[in-house]
N, C-alpha and C positions, 0 to 999 in steps of 0.2 A: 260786759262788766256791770253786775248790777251796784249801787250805791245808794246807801241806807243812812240817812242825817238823822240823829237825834241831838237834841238839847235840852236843860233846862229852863224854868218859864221865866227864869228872869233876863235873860240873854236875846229873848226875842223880842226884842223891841218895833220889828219893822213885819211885814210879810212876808215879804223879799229877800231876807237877812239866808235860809233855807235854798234858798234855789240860787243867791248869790252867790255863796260859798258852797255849794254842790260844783258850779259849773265852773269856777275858779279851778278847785280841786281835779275837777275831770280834764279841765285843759293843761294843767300844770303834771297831769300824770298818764296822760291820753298815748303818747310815745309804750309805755306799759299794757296799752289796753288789753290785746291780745294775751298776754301770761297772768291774770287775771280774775280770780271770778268773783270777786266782791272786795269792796272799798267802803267801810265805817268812818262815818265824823260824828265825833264828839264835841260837842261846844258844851262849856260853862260858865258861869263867876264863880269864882272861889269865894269871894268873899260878901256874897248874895246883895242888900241895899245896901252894906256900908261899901264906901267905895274907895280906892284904893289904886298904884299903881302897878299895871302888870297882873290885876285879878283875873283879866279872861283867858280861860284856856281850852286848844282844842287840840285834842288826839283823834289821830288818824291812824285806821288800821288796813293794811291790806292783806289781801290773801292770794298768794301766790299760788297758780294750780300746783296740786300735788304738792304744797309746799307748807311749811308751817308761817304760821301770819308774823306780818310785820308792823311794830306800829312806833308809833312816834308822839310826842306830846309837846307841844311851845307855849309861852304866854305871850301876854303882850297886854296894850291898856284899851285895845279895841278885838272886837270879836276877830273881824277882816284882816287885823295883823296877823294875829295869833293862828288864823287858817293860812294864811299865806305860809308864813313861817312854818309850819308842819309838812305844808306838801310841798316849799323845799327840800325840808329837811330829810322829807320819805323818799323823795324824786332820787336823792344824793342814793341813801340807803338800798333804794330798786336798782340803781346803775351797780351800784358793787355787789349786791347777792348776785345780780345777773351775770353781770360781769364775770364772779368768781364760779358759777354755773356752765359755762360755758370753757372759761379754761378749764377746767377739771371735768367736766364731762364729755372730754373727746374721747375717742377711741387712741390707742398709741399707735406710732406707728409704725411700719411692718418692720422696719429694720432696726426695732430697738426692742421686738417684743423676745424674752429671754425664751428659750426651751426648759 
């Protein structure tokens, strides 16, 4: 599962801030890894130096093989909530597409299939 962090320059305040919230992300959605081929984060401030509460925000996208992508968007008043809060929020969202993936993609079975 590759994962690609971008942000903008005002949100990066630390060096670490990238590889924190990558590996946050990757363990809060690692149980997925396999159905998978690529996981997008988005950081930003909405509201650039003026500051404000609940300005940062990060959407996360993933993309399910074979699948159309899924994403998600949270705020919060710190970057690290606001990642947290998304890959809950995706984790919730990957359990029921999969979820509903798998009910619906069985085969039926033999003593219900109609002639």
């Amino acid at each position: 599962m590759q994962v690609q962090f971008n942000s903008d320059s005002s949100v990066m305040g630390t060096e670490n801030v990238a590889d924190r919230i990558e590996a946050a992300v990757r363990d809060k959605l690692s149980r997925f890894e396999e159905r998978l081929t690529r996981i997008e984060i988005h950081v930003r401030d909405e509201n650039g130096p003026k500051h404000g509460g609940d300005d940062k925000a990060c959407t996360i996208e993933a993309r399910p093989r074979g699948g159309r992508a899924i994403g998600v968007t949270e705020h919060a008043a710190k970057v690290d909530d606001a990642a947290r809060k998304a890959a809950n929020t995706l984790a919730q969202r990957l359990t029921r597409h999969f979820g509903k993936s798998e009910r619906h993609g069985h085969d039926p079975r033999p003593d219900k299939v109609m002639s």
